[in-house]
C-alpha positions in Angstrom: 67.8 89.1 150.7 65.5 86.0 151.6 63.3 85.0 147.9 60.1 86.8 147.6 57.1 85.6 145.6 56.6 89.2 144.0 58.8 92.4 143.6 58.6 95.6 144.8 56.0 96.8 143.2 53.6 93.4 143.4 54.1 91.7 140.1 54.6 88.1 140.4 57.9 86.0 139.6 57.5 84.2 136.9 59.9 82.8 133.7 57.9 85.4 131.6 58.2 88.5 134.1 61.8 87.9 134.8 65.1 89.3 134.0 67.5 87.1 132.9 70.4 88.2 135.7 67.5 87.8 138.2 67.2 84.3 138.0 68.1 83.6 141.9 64.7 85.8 142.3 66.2 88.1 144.8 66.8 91.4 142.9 63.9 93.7 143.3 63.2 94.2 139.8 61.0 92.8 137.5 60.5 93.2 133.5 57.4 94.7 134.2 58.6 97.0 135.9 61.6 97.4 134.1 59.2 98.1 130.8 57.2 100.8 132.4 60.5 102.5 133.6 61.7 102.1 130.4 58.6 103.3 128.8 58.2 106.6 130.8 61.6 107.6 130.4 61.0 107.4 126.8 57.7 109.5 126.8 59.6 112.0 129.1 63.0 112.3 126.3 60.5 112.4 123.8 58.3 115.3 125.1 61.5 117.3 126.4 62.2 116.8 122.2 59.0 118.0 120.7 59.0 120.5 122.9 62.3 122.1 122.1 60.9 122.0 118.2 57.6 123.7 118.7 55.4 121.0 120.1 53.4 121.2 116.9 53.7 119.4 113.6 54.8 122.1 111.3 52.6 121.0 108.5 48.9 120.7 109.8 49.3 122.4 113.3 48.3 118.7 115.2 49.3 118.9 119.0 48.8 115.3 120.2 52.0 113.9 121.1 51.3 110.2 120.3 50.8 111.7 116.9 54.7 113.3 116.7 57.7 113.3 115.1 61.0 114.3 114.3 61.8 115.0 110.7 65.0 116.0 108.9 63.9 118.9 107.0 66.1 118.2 103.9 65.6 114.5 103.9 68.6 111.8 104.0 67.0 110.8 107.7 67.8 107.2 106.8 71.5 108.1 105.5 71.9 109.9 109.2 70.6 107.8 111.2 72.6 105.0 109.8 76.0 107.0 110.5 75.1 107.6 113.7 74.6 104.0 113.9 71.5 104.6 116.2 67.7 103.3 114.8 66.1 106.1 116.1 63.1 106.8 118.6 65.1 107.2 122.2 68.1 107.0 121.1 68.0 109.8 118.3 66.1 111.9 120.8 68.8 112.2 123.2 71.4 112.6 120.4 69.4 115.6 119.6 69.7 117.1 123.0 73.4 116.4 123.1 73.3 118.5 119.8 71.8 121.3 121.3 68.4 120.6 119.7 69.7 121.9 116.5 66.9 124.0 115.1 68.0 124.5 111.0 68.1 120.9 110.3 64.9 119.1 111.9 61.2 120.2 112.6 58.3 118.2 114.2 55.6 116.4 111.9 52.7 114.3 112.2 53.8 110.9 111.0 50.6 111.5 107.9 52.7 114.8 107.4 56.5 112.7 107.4 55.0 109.9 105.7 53.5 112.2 102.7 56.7 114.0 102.6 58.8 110.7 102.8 56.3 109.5 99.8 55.3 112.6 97.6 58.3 115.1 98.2 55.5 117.1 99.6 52.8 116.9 102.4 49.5 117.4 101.1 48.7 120.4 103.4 51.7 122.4 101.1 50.5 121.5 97.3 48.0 119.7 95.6 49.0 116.1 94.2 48.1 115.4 90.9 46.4 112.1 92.4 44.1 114.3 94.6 42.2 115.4 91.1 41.2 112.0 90.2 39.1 111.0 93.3 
């Protein structure tokens, strides 16, 4: 394949916008577009996943997607993660699937409704916080 000044998709070859095994410049495929490939195939798992739990934080009802996540119902998300040895995000999403989408351990929150629970013990949509008085 003779060198090209851009890749398939237009982007230009340059040190920044190139793959380290593409340093001969003749593979067709930049880190640009190797990032928005990556990127959508994340969005995708993640939508196929909050769909299978509702598509709905289970709290407060929100719907926006950017605004999702998966929680562990009875906490130890860290501990879980860690024997998995996976971080989360992708990763955890498509161990879910592999799973079955298991339904009794996880639900969908809003991160203000995981972060509150992560925090508190209890979102504030559930109970009133004894901090909520003083304001």
């Amino acid at each position: 394949m003779p060198y090209q000044d851009c890749c398939k998709n237009g982007h230009p070859w340059t040190p920044e916008n190139t793959k380290r095994q593409n340093k001969k410049l003749t593979k067709r495929r930049c880190r640009t577009c190797s990032n928005i490939e990556q990127n959508k195939l994340t969005a995708r798992v993640k939508a196929e996943t909050i769909a299978a739990y509702g598509n709905r934080c289970a709290c407060c009802g929100e719907t926006e997607i950017a605004f999702l996540s998966i929680d562990h119902k009875f906490g130890g998300g860290n501990e879980h993660r860690r024997s998995l040895k996976r971080i989360g995000g992708k990763a955890f999403y498509y161990w879910l699937k592999r799973q079955g989408y298991p339904q009794d351990d996880y639900q969908v929150l809003c991160h203000n409704c995981n972060q509150a629970k992560s925090a508190y013990g209890i979102c504030p949509h559930q109970a009133e916080l004894p901090f909520a008085e003083a304001a």
